[in-house]
C-alpha positions in Angstrom: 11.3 209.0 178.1 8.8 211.3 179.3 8.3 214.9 178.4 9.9 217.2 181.1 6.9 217.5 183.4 4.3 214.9 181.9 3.7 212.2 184.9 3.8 208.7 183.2 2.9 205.3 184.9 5.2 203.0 186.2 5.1 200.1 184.1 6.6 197.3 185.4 7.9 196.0 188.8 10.3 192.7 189.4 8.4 189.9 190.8 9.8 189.4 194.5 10.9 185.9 195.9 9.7 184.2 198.9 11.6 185.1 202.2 12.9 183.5 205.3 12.1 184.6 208.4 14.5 186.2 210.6 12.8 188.1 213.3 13.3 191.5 211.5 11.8 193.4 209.3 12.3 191.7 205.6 12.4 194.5 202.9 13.3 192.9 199.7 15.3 195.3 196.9 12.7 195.8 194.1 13.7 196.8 190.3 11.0 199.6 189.3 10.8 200.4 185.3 9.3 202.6 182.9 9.1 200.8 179.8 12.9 200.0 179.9 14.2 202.6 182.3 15.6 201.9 185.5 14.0 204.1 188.2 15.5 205.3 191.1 14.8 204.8 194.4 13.7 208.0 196.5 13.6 210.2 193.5 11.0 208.1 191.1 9.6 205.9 193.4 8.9 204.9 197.4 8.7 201.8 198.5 6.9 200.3 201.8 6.5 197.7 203.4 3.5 195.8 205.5 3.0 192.5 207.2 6.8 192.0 206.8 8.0 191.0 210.1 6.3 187.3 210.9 5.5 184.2 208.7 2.7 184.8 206.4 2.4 186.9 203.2 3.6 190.2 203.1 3.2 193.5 201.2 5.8 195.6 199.3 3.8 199.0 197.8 5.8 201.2 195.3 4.3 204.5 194.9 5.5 206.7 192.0 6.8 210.1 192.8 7.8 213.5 191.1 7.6 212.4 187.1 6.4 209.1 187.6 2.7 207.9 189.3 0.7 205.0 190.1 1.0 202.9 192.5 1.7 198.9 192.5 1.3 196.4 195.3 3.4 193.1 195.3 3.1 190.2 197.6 5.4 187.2 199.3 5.8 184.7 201.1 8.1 185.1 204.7 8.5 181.4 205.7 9.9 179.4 208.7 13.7 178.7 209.0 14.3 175.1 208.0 15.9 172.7 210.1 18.5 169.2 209.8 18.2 165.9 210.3 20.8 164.9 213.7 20.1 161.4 213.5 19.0 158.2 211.3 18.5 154.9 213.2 17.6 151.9 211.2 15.4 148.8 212.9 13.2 146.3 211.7 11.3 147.7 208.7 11.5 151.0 210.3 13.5 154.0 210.9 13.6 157.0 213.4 14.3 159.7 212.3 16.0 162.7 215.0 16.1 166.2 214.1 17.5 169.4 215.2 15.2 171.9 217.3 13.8 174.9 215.4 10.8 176.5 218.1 10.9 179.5 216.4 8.0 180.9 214.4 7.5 177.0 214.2 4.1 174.6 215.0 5.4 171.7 213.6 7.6 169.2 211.6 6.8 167.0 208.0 9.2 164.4 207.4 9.1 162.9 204.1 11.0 159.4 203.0 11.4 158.1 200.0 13.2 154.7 198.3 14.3 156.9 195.6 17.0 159.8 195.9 14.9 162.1 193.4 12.1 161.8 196.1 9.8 160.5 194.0 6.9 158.5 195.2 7.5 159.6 199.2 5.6 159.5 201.2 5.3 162.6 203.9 4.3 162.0 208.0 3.2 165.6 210.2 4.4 166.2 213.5 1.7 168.8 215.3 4.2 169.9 218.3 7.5 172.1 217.8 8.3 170.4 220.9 8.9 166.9 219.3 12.1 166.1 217.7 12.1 162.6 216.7 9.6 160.4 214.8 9.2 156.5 213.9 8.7 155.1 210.7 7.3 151.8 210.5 5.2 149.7 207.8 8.8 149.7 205.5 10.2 147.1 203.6 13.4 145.6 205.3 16.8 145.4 203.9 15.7 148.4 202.0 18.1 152.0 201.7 15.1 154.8 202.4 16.1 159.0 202.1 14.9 160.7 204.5 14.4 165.0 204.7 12.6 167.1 207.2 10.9 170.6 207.0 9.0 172.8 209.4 5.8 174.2 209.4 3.9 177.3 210.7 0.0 177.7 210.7 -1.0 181.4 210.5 -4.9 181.0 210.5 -6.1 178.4 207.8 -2.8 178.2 206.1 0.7 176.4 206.3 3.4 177.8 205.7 6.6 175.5 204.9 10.3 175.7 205.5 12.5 174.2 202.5 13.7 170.6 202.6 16.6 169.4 204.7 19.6 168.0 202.9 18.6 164.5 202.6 20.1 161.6 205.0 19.6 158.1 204.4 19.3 154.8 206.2 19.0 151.0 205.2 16.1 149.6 207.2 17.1 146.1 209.0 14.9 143.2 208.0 
């Protein structure tokens, strides 16, 4: 501990975790220490918050107060909300693949398909309009079981920023 009326340097913050956007402001909780005390909220430290309400990379600032000082800037990630596949249709050495609509803070779609359930080796197609919901795969071996997941995508300037994965689907491709 400090001495009664000595201001000491925060010394660590918790690292925050990506977000999800939601159309609200995002304030992730954040776990402030002094070597290994707990600081509290309001009394040792305030905390705000910038850039936290659309897709991109926003800024939590904790600012030491009363005993405490310093001041310690953390970033994440806000990204799109993901979205399902509807529909798998097999054809000849091809698939098309249906998904749900998710406009929303959303430019586009990747769908990625794979012959293994691990994902491994798949390969990963980009749909540019949030407009499009469907997309057909072609070029695939027939008689062949594919797994299939989808993702969105928002471009804020030069950079992408991606939903998670769908649960992955999967269809047997007709020969």
């Amino acid at each position: 501990y400090a001495k009664w009326g000595d201001a000491v340097n925060i010394t660590s913050v918790n690292n925050i975790s990506d977000k999800t956007y939601t159309g609200k402001e995002i304030k992730p909780a954040v776990t402030v220490k002094y070597n290994k005390t707990v600081l509290k909220a309001g009394t040792d430290y305030d905390v705000t918050y910038s850039s936290n309400k659309s897709i991109g990379v926003a800024t939590a600032t904790i600012k030491g107060k009363g005993n405490y000082k310093g001041t310690i800037k953390k970033t994440f990630k806000i990204n799109p909300k993901g979205t399902s596949i509807s529909k798998l249709t097999a054809a000849k050495k091809a698939f098309t693949a249906k998904w749900n609509k998710q406009a929303t803070q959303t430019t586009g779609y990747q769908i990625r398909y794979s012959l293994k359930s691990s994902m491994g080796s798949s390969k990963t197609k980009t749909i540019t309009s949030n407009k499009t919901l469907s997309k057909k795969v072609t070029g695939l071996k027939g008689k062949k079981k594919y797994y299939v997941q989808v993702r969105t995508y928002k471009t804020v300037g030069k950079t992408k920023y991606y939903s998670g994965w769908s649960a992955k689907k999967k269809v047997t491709t007709k020969k």
